[in-house]
N, C-alpha and C positions, 0 to 999 in steps of 0.2 A: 828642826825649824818647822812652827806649823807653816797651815796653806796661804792664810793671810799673810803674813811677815815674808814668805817665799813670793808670792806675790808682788806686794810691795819692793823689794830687790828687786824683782825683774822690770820692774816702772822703771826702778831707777836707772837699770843699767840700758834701758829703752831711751831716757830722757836724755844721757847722758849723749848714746849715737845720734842723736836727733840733735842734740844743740852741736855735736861736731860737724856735724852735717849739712847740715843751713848756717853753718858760721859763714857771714862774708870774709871775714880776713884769712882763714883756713882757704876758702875757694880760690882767693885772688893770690895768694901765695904758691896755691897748685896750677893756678893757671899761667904763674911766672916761668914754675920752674919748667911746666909743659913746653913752654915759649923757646926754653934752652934746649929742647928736642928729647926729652925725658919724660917716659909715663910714670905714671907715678901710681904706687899703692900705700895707702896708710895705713896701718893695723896699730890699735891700741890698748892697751891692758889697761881693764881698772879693774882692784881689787879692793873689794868691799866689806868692812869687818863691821862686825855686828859686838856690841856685849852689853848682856842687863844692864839696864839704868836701878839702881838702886834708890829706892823711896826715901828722901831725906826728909828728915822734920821740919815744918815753916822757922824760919827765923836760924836754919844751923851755921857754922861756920864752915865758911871756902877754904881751901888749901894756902890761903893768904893772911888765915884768921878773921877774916870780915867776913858781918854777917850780912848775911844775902835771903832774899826771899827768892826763890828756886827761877821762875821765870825771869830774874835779873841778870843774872850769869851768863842767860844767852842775849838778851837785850847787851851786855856789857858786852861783847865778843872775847870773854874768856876762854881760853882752850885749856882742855886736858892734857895731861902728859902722853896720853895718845895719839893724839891731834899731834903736837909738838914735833914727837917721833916722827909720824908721817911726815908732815911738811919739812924737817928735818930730811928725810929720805929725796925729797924733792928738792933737795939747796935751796931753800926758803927758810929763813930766818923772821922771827918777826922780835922785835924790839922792845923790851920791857916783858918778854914773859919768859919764866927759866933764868934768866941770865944769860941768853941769850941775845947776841949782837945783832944787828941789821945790819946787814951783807951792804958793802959800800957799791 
């Protein structure tokens, strides 16, 4: 991994402690459980996978057969089959992609 893209990771896993951190609804749910006579320690894993984006031609076809011009795909909130996994791995489901159900 160069230095930039190592870099960049560590933003993110910065941004990431930062937004858990100044969350109000995180604070006030610790300050609940405080209330109950409990300290409390958070500790959380995120794990961060990286893989080449591969250069596709203007006008290629998506995995759905429709042609897309490259910045639409993510305008559209299509996910990958890796995406999927993951939030898979998290009991999130999302509805219309895979054939995958929305969790009732």
């Amino acid at each position: 991994m160069n230095q930039k893209l190592r870099k960049l990771v560590q933003q993110l896993g910065e941004a990431i402690h930062e937004s858990v951190s100044e969350s109000p609804q995180i604070a006030g749910v610790v300050a609940d459980i405080r209330r109950q006579g409990f300290e409390v320690m958070l500790m959380l894993e995120a794990t961060i996978g990286l893989n080449e984006v591969e250069e596709q031609p203007e006008g290629a076809l998506d995995a759905s057969g429709a042609q897309h011009e490259p910045a639409q795909a993510e305008q559209q909130g299509t996910f990958t089959a890796q995406d999927l996994h993951f939030l898979k791995s998290l009991r999130i489901s999302i509805a219309g992609e895979s054939g995958e159900q929305e969790d009732s």
